[in-house]
C-alpha positions as CSV (number, residue, x, y, z in Angstrom):
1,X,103.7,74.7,59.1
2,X,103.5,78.4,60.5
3,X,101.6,78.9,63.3
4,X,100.1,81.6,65.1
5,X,100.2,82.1,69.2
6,X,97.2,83.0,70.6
7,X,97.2,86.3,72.6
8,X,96.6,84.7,76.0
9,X,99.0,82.2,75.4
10,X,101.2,84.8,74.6
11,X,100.4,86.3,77.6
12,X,101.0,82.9,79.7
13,X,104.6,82.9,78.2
14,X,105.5,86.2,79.3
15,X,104.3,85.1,82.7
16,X,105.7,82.2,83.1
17,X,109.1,83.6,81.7
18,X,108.8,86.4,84.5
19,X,108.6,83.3,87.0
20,X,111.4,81.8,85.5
21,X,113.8,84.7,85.5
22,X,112.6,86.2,89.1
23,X,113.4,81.8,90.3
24,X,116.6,82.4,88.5
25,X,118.0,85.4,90.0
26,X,116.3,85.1,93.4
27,X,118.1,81.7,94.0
28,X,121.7,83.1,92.7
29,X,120.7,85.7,95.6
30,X,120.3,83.7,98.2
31,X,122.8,81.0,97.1
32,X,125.6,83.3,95.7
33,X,127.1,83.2,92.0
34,X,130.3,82.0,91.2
35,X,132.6,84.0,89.4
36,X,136.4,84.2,88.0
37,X,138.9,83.7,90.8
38,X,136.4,84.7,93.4
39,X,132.6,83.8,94.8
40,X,130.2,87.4,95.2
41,X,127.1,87.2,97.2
42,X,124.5,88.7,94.7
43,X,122.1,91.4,97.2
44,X,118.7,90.7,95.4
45,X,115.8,93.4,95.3
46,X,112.4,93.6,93.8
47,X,109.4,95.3,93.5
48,X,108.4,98.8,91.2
49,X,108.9,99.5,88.3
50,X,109.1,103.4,89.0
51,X,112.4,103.6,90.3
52,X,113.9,101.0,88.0
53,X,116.2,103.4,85.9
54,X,118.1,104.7,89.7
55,X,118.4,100.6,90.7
56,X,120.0,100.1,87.3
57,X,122.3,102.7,87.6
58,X,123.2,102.1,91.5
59,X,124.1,98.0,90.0
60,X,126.6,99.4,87.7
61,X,128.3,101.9,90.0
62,X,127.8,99.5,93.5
63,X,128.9,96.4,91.2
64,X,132.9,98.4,90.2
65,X,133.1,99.4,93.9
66,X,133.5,95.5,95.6
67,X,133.2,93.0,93.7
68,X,132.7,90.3,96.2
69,X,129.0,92.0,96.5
70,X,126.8,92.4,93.6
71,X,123.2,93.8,93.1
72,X,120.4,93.4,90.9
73,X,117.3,94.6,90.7
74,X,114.1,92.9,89.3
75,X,111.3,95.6,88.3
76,X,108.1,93.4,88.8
77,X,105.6,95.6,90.6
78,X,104.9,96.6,94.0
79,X,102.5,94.1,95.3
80,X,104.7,91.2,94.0
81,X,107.7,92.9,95.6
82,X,106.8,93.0,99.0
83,X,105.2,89.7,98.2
84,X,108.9,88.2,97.6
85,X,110.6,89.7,100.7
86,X,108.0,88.6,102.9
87,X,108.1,85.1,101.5
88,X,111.8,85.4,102.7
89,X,112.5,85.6,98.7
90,X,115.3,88.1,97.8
91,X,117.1,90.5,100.8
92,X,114.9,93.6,99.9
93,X,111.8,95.2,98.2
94,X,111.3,98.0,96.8
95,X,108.0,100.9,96.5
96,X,105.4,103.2,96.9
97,X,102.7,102.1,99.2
98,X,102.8,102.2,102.7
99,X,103.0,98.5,104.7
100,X,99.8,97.6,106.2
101,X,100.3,95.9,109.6
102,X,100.1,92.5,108.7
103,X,102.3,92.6,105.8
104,X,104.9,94.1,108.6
105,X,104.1,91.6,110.8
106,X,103.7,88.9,108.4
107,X,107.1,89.4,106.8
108,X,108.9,90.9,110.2
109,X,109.3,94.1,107.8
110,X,109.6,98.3,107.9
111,X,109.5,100.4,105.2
112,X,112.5,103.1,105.0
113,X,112.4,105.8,102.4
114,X,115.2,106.2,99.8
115,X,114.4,108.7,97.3
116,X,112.1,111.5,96.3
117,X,109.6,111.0,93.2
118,X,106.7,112.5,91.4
119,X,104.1,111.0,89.5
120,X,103.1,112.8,86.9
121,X,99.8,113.6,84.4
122,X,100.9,112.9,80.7
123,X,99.2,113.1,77.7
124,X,99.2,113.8,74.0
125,X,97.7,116.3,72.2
126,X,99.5,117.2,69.0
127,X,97.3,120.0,68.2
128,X,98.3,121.9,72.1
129,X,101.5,123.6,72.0
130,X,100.6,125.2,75.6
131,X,101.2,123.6,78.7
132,X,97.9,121.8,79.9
133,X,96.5,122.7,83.8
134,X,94.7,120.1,85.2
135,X,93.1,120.1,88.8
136,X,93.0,116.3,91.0
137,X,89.3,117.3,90.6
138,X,89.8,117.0,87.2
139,X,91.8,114.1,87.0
140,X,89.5,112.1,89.1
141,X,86.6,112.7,86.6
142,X,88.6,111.8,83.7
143,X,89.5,108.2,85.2
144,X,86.8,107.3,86.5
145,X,85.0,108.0,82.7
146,X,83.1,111.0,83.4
147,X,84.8,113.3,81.7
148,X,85.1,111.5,78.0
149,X,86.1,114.7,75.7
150,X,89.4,116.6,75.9
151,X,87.1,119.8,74.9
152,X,85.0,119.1,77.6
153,X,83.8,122.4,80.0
154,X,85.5,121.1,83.4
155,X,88.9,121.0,81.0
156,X,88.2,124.5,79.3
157,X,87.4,126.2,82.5
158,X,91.2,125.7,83.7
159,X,92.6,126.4,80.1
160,X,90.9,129.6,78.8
161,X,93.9,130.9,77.2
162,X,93.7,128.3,73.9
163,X,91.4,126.2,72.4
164,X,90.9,122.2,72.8
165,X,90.7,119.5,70.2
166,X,87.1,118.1,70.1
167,X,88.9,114.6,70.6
168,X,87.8,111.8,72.5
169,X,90.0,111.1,75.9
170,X,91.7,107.6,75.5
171,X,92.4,106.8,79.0
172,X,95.5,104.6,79.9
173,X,96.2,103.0,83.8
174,X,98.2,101.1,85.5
175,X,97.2,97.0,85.9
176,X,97.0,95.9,90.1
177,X,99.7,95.7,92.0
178,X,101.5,98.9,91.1
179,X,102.9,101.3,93.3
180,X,102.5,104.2,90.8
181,X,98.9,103.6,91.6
182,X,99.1,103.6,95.4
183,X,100.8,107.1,94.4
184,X,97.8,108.5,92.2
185,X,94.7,106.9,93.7
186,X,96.1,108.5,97.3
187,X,96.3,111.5,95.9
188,X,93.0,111.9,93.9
189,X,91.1,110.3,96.8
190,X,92.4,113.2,99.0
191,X,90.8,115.6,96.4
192,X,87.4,114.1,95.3
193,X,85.6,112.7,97.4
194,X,83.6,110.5,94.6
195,X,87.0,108.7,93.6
196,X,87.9,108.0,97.3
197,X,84.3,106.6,97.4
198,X,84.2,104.6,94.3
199,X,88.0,103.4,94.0
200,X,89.9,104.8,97.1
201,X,94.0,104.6,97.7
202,X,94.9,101.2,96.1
203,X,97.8,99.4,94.1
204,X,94.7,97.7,92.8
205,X,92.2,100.1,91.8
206,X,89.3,99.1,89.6
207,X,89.7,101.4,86.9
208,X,86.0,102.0,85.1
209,X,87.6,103.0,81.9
210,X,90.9,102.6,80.3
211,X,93.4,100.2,79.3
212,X,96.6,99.4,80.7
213,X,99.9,100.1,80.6
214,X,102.2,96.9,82.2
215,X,105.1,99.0,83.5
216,X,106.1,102.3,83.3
217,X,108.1,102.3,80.4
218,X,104.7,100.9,78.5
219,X,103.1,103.8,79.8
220,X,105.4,106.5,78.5
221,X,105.4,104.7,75.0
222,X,101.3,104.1,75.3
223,X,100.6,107.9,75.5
224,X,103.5,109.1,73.1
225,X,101.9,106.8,70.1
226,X,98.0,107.6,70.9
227,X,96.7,110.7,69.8
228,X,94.6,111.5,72.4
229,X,95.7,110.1,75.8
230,X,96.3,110.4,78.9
231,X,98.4,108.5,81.3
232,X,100.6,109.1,84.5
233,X,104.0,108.2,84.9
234,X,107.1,108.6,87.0
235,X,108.4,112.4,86.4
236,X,112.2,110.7,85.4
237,X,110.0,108.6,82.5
238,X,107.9,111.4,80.9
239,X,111.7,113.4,80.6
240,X,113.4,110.7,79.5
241,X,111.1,110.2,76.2
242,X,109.6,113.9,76.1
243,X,106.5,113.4,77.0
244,X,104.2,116.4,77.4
245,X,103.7,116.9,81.2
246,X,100.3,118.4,82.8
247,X,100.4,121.5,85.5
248,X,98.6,120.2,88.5
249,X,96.7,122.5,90.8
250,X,98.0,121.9,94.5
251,X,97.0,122.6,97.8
252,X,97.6,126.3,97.7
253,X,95.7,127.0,94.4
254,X,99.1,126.9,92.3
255,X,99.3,125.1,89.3
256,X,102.6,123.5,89.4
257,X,104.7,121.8,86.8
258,X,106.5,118.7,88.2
259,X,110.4,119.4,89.0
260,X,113.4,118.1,91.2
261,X,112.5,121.2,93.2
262,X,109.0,121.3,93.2
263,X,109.0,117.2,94.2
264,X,111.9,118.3,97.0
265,X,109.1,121.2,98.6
266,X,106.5,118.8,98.8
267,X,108.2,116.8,101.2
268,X,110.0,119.9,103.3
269,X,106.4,121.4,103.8
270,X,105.3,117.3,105.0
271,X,108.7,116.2,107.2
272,X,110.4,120.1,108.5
273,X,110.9,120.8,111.0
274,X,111.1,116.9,112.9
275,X,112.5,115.1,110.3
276,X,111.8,111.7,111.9
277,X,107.8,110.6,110.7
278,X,108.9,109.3,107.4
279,X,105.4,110.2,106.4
280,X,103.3,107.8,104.2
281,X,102.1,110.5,102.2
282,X,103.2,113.4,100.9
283,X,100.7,113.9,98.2
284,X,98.4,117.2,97.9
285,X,101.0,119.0,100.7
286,X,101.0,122.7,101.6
287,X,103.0,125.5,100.2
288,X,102.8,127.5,97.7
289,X,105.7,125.4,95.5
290,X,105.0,121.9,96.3
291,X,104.2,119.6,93.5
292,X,101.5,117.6,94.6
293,X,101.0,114.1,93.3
294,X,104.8,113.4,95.1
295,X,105.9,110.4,97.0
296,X,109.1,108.6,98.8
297,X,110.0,105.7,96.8
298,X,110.7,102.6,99.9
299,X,112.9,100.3,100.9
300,X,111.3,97.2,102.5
301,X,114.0,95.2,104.3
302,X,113.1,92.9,107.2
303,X,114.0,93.6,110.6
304,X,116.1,89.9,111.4
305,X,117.4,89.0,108.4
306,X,117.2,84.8,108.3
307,X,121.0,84.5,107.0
308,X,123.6,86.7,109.0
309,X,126.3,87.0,106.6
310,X,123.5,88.1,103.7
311,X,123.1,90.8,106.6
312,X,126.5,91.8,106.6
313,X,126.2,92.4,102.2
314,X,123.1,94.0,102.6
315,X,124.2,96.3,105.3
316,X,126.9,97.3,103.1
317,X,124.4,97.8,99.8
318,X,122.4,100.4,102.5
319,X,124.9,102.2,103.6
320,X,126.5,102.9,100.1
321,X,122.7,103.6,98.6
322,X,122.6,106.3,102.0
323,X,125.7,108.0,101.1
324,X,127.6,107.8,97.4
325,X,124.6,106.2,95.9
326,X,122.8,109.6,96.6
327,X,124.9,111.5,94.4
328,X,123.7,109.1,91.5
329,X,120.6,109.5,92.4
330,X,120.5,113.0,91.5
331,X,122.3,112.5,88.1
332,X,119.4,110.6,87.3
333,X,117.3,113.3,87.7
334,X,115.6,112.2,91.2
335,X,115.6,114.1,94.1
336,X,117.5,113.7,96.9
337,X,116.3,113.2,100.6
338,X,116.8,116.2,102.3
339,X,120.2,116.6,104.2
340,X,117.9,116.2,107.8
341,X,115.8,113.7,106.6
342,X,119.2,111.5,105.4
343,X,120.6,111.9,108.3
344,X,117.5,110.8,110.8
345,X,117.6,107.7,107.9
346,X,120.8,106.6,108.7
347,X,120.3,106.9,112.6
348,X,117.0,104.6,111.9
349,X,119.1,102.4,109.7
350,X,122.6,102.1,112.6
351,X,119.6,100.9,115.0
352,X,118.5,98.1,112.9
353,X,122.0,96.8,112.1
């Protein structure tokens, strides 16, 4: 007899499946796997989704290079990340939000940054052929619901040069525990005062309107098949399927499109001249050609690894990820850290060895 699966139970199978896999791999982690003529300890990471294409490619070049150490690289948000690592689960995390102090001192951890990224405004509007402006201002309104119309005057103001569909906005977010929302919500709270009010810098917001995308990848897809939309995404994402990208207005009254270079002045005009603040935030920063909803993407590895020689393979993971794993990292379209910033990482990262 056919039968149909409910939605939610639907749902509850792709959770529980999630539980299963993240058991799975976490315990060949911290157990090792067993393979032809040899045993590899398996370094085990999780956490955001946003940098999931560079960990992907890193486990297929770091995997040829030794292949008594192995990586992999589970993409399950943020919040359940650090989560993991601070549950002793795994050997690192991975993300966008800053620690607070008692998930540092509950899991012993510090947060260590390994690559540039930008989040970025996309939407889709088959009748605009020009590249949309939008202001954080802007942005703020429309998420929260109070802008509902992509013909609406706070939009036209910024676009004057071409006309907008009288078409509804269909808002899609991020569910909690994201890191691409730590990213946004930090950066529209530092431009509207009303959103840093009413939602504030959160992996959790609670979005008014909108419905939500699960992981990145369902955002990109989300806004390329809804006429209408509007979403944000990791800049590598929205290239990657062809997304149309928004302008945003920074801190110097520039509209700026979202590039390796613009992402890589963002964080010169935070970190130059020290180099040594690994800053928290570098959304909304000065200069004339900084992109402004921009972010580090974190490691978050604890201080006294439990298992010594787990120490010894993740040591080795870090060390390739700060030096040849950089070079991938730019082939997949991210940013690198800044020759002075890289080099005050690895100083931070000698100490804690």
């Amino acid at each position: 007899m056919k039968t149909n699966v409910k939605p939610a139970a639907a749902r509850n199978f792709s959770s529980l499946s999630l539980c299963i896999s993240l058991f799975f791999v976490l315990n060949i982690g911290l157990h090792g796997i067993k393979c032809p003529a040899q045993n590899a300890v398996v370094v085990v990471g999780s956490g955001s989704s946003v940098p999931a294409p560079l960990y992907t490619r890193w486990a297929e070049e770091y995997d040829k290079r030794n292949a008594s150490i192995q990586l992999r690289y589970l993409p399950v948000g943020t919040s359940e990340g650090i989560r993991q690592i601070s549950r002793g689960a795994g050997d690192f995390a991975a993300g966008e939000a800053q620690l607070t102090e008692a998930q540092r001192k509950e899991g012993n951890l510090i947060e260590i940054p390994v690559v540039l990224i930008g989040i970025v405004p996309v939407y889709n509007l088959p009748e605009v052929h020009t590249q949309l402006r939008l202001s954080g201002e802007v942005l703020a309104s429309i998420f929260m619901g109070d802008i509902k119309m992509w013909n609406a005057l706070q939009i036209a103001r910024l676009n004057p040069d071409f006309p907008l569909p009288n078409l509804p906005i269909r808002v899609i977010n991020r569910p909690a525990g994201k890191g691409t929302n730590y990213v946004f919500t930090d950066f529209l709270s530092k431009v509207s005062p009303k959103f840093k009010a009413q939602i504030g810098i959160t992996p959790s917001p609670n979005w008014p309107v909108g419905q939500a995308a699960e992981r990145s990848s369902d955002m990109a897809e989300k806004v390329k098949r809804t006429p209408g939309a509007i979403g944000y995404v990791e800049y590598q994402y929205a290239v990657k399927d062809s997304i149309s990208q928004a302008t945003v207005l920074n801190a110097s009254g520039k509209f700026i499109r979202a590039s390796a270079e613009s992402i890589a002045a963002a964080c010169y005009a935070v970190e130059a001249p020290q180099w040594n603040k690994f800053s928290a935030s570098l959304t909304n920063a000065s200069g004339a050609d900084s992109y402004p909803i921009t972010s580090f993407t974190w490691l978050y590895v604890p201080l006294k690894p439990a298992d010594s020689g787990r120490a010894v393979a993740l040591n080795d993971l870090l060390d390739w990820m700060y030096s040849e794993g950089q070079r991938y990292a730019v082939q997949e379209g991210y940013p690198e850290l800044p020759a002075p910033l890289l080099a005050a990482v690895k100083k931070k990262m000698s100490e804690l060895q």
